[in-house]
Each structure stands twice: as C-alpha cells, then as structure tokens.
Backbone as a ProteinNet text record, in pm:
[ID]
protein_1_A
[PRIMARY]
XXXXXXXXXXXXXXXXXXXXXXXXXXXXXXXXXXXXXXXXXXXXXXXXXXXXXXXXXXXXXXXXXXXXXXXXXXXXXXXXXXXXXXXXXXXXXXXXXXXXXXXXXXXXXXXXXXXXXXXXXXXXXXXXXXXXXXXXXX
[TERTIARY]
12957	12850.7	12890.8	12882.8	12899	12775.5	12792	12676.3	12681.7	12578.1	12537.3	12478	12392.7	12313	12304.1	12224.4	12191.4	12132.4	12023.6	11922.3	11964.5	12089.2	12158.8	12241.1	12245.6	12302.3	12261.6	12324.4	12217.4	12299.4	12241.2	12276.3	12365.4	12483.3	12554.8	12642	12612.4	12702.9	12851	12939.9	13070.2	13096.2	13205.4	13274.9	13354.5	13371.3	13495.1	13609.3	13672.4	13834.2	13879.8	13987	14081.2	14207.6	14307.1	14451.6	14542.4	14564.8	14642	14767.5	14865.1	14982.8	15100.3	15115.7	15238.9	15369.4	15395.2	15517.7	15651.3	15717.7	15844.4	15849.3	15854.8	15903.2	15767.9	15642.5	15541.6	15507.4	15596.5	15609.2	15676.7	15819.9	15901.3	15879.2	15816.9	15783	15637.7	15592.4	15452.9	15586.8	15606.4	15735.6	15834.2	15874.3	15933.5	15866.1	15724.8	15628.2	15596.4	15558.2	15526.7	15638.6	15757	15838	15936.1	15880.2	15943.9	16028.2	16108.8	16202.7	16319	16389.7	16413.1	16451.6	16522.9	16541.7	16429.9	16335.3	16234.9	16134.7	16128.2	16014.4	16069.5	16206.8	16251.6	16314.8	16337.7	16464.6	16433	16425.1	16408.3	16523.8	16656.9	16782.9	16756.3	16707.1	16751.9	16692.7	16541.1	16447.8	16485.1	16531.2	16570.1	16679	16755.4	16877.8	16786.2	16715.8	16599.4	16530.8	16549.8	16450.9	16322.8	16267.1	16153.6	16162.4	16044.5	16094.7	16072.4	16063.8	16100.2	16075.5	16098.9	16020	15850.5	15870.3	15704.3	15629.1	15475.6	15407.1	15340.9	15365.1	15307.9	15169.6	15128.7	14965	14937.5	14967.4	14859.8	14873	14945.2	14929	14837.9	14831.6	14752	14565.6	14569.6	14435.2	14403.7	14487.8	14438.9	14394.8	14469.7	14413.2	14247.9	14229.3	14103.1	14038.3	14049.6	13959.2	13952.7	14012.8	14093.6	13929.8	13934.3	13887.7	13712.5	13676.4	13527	13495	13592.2	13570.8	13543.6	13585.5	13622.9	13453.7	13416.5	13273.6	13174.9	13211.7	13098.7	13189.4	13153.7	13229.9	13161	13033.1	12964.2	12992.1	13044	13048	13115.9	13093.1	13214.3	13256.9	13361.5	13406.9	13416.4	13312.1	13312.2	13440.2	13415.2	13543.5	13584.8	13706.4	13785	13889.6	13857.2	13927.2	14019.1	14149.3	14198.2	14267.9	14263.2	14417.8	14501.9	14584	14727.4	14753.6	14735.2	14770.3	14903.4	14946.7	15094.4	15131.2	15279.1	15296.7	15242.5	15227.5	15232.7	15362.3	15392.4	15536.7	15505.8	15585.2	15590.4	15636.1	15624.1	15593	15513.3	15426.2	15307.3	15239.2	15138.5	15028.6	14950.5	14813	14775	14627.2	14599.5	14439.4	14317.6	14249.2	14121.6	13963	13900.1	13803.5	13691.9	13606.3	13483.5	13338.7	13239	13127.9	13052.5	12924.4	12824.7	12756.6	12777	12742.2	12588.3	12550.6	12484.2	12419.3	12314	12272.4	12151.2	12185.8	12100.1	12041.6	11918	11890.9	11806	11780.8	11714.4	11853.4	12001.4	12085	12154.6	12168.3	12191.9	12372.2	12354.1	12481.9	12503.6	12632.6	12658.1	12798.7	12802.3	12887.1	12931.1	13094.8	13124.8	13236.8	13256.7	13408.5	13503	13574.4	13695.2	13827.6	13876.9	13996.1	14134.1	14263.6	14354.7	14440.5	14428.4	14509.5	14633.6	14725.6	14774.7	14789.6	14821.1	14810.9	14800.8	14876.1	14846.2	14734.9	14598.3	14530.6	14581.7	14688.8	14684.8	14645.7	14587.8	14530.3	14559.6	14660.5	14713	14615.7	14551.1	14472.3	14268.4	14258.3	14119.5	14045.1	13946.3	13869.3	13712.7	13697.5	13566.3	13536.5	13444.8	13479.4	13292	13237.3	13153.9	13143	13046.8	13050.9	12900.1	12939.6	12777.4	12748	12628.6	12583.1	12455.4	12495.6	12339.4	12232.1	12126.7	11998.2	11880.6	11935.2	11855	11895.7
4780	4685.1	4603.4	4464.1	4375.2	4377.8	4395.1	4352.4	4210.9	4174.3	4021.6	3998.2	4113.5	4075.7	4259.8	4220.3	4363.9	4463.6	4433	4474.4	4545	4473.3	4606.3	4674.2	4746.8	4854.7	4970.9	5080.1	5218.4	5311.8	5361.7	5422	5572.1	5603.6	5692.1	5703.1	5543.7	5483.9	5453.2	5485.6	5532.6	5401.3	5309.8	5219.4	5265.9	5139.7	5205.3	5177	5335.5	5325	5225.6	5183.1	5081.6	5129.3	5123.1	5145.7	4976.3	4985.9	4845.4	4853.3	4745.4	4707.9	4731.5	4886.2	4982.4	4932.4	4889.3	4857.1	4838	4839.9	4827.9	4680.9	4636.1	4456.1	4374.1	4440.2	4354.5	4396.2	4519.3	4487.9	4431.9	4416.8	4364.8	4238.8	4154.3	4015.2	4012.7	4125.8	4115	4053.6	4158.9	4144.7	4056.1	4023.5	3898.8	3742.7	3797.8	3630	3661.8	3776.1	3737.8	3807.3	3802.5	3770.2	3962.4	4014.9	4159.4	4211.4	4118.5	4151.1	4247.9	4339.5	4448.7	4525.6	4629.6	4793.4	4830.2	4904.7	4968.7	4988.3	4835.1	4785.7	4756.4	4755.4	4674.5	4764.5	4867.9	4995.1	5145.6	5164.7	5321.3	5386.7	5362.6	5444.3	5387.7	5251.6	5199.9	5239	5293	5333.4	5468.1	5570.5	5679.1	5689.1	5613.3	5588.2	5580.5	5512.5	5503.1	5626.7	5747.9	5842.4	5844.7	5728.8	5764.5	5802.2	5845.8	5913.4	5851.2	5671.6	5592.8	5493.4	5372	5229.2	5242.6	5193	5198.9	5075.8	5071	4987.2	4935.6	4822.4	4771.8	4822.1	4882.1	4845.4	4771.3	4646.6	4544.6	4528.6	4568.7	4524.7	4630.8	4766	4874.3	4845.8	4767.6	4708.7	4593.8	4518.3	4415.5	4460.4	4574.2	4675.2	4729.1	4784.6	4808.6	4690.7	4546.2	4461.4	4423.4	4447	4400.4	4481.4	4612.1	4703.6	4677.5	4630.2	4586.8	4443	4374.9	4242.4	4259.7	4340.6	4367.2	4454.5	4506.7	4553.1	4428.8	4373.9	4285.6	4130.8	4081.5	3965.9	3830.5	3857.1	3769.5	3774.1	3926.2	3985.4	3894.5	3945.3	3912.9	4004.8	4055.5	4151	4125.5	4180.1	4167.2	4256.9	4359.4	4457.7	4560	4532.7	4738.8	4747.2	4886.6	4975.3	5107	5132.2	5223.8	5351.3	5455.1	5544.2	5556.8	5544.4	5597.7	5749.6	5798.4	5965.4	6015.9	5902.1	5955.8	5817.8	5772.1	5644.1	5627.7	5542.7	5467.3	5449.7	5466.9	5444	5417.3	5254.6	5150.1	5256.2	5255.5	5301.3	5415.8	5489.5	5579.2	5539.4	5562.7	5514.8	5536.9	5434.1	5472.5	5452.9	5533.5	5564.6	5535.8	5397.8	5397.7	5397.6	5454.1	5471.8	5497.4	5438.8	5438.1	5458.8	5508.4	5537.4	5467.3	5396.3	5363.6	5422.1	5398.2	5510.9	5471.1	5319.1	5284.5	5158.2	5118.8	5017.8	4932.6	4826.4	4764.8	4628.4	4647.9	4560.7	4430	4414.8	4299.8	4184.5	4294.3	4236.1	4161.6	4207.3	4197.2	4300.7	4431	4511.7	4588.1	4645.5	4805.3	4814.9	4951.6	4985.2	5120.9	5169.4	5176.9	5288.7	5380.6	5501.5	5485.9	5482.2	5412	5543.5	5581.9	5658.8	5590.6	5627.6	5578.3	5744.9	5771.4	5895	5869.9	5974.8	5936.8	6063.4	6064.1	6107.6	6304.4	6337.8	6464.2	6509.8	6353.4	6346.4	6425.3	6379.3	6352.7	6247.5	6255.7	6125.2	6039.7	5906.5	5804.4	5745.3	5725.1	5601	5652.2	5660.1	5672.4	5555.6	5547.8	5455.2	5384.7	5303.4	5200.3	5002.2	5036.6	4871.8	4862.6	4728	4656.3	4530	4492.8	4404.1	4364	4228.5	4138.6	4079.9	4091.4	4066.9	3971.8	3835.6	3783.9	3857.8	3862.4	3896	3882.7	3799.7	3793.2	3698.1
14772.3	14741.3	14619.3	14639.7	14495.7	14424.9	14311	14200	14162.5	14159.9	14094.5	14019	13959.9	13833.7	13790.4	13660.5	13615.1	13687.9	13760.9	13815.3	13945.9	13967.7	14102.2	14071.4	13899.6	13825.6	13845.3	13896.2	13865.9	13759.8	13656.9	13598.2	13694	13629.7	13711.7	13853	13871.4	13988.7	13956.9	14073.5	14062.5	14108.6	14075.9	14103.6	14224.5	14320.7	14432.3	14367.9	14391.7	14366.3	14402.7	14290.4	14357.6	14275.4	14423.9	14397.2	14362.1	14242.3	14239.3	14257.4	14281.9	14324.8	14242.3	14233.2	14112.7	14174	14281.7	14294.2	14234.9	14212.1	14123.2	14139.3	14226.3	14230.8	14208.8	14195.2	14093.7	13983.3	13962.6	13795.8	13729.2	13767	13717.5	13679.6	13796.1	13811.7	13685.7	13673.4	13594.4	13420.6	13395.8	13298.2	13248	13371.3	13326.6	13317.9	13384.7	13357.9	13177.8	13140	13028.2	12939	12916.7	12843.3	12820.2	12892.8	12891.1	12940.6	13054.6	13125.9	13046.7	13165.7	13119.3	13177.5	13164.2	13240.6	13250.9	13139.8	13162.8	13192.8	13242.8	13347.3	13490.8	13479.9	13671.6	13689.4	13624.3	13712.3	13675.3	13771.2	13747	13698.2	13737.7	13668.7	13487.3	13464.6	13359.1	13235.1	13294.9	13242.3	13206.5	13271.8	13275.2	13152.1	13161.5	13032.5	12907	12935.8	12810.4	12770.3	12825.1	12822.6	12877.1	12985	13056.1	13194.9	13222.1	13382.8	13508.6	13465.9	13573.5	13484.2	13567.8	13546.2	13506.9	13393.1	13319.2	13355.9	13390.7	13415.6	13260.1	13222.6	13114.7	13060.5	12957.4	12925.8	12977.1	12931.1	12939.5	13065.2	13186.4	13266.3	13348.7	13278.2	13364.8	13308	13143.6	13188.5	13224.8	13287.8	13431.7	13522.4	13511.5	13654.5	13646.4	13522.3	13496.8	13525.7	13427.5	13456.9	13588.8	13675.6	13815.4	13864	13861.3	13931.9	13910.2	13776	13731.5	13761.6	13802.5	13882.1	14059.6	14107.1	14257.9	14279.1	14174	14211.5	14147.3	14041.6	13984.9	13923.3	14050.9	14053.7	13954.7	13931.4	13833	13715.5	13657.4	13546	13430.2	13304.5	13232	13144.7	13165	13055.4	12875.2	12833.5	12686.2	12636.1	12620	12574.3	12671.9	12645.4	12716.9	12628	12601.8	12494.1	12613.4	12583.1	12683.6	12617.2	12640.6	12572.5	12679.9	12609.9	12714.7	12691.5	12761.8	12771.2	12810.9	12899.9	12959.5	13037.5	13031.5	13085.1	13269.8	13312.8	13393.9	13446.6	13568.5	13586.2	13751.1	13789.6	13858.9	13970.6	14110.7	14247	14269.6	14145.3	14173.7	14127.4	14281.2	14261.4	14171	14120.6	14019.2	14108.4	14054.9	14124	14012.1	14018.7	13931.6	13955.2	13899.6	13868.9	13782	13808.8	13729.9	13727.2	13641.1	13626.3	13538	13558	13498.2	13382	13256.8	13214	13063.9	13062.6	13035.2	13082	13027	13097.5	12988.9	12939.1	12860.2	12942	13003.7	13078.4	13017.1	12906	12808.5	12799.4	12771.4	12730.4	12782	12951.1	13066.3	13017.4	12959.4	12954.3	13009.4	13089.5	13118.3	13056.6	13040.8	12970.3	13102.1	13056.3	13209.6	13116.9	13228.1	13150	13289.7	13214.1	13354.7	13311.6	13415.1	13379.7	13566.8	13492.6	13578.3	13553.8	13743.9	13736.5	13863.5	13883.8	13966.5	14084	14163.8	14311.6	14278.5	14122.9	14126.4	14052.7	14012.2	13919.9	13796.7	13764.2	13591.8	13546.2	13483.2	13412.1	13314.2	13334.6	13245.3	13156	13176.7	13081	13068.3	13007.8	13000.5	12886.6	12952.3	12835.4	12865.4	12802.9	12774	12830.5	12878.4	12863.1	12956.3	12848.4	12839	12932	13052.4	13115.8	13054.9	13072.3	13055.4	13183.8	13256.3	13395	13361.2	13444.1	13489.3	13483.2	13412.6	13443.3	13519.9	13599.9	13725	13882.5
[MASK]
++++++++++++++++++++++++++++++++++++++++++++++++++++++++++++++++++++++++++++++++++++++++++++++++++++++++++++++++++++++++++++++++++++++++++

C-alpha cells in the first residue's frame, strides 16, 4: 500500500521489504559516478588485497537504499533526516535485505519517524538506524 498523507500512517506498521540492486556492476558504476572508483568497490579479489571480504557497497550508497526503500512506500514523503550505523560492511553481490517499522507518529506535524535496519540473507545485520519523513497532512 502507498501512503499519501499522514493519516494513512499506523503506528507499528512494517514497511515492505525491499531488496536493492547489490550487484557488483551497480556498484561499481555507483562509484565511479561519484568519484570513488576503485578496487574496493569494483572487485572482489581487489578488495580482498585490501583486507575486506569482498567488494564493499558504499554508505552512502546503502542509505539511498534506505531512502530508496521510504520513498517506494511513501512516495509524497520527504525525508527530513536519516541517521545510520554501520555494524559490519555491506559487500556488493549479497543481498541486502531492508526493512522498516513505524515507530512514531506526529500528526499536527504531519511526522513519522521510522527504525529501519539492512540485514543480509543470514540476517546479520549491516546498518541500523533512524530517519524522519514529513507527509502531507491531508
């Protein structure tokens, strides 16, 4: 279901998962559009030389994914803030599995506030965090 305004918020409602596009060849391309090109974003051996245990998916590009994922349910929205931790890298051809919960709701303000976590297929959990949408009020 899309949301369009505040008022089709329910407190404790789960966002639909969304799996975004970990691929190795759209990260790389994520990387080299904004200036990161690299081993440790386009190669898994190269990355490995580096000491990680594959090709790493950018932050910033794993919270696009978040905002990705609070746009795809509330397409009116606008994201005021998201705050994330990184718990453990992200790494480009596993999947990253996100999701989220409703977890306040200021309806004068037209706010929800939302706990989002990114795990992957053996649910460990990469990224956890916060983030504030402002919704039409009516």
């Amino acid at each position: 279901m899309s949301i369009e305004n505040i008022l089709d918020v329910e407190f404790g409602t789960e966002l639909p998962v969304f799996e975004p596009d970990t691929t190795l060849a759209n990260v790389g391309a994520f990387a080299r559009a904004v200036g990161w090109g690299g081993s440790r974003f386009e190669s898994h051996e190269g990355a490995r030389k580096e000491g990680f245990p594959g090709a790493l998916v950018p932050g910033i590009m794993g919270m696009g994914f978040l905002v990705s994922a609070i746009h795809r349910w509330a397409p009116t929205g606008t994201v005021e803030h998201i705050d994330g931790v990184f718990r453990a890298p992200m790494i480009a051809d596993t999947p990253a599995i996100i999701s989220a919960v409703v977890t306040d709701i200021d309806e004068d303000e037209g706010l929800v506030e939302l706990d989002m976590t990114v795990k992957n297929t053996k649910d460990e959990t990469r990224v956890f965090g916060t983030a504030r949408l402002r919704l039409p009020k009516a």
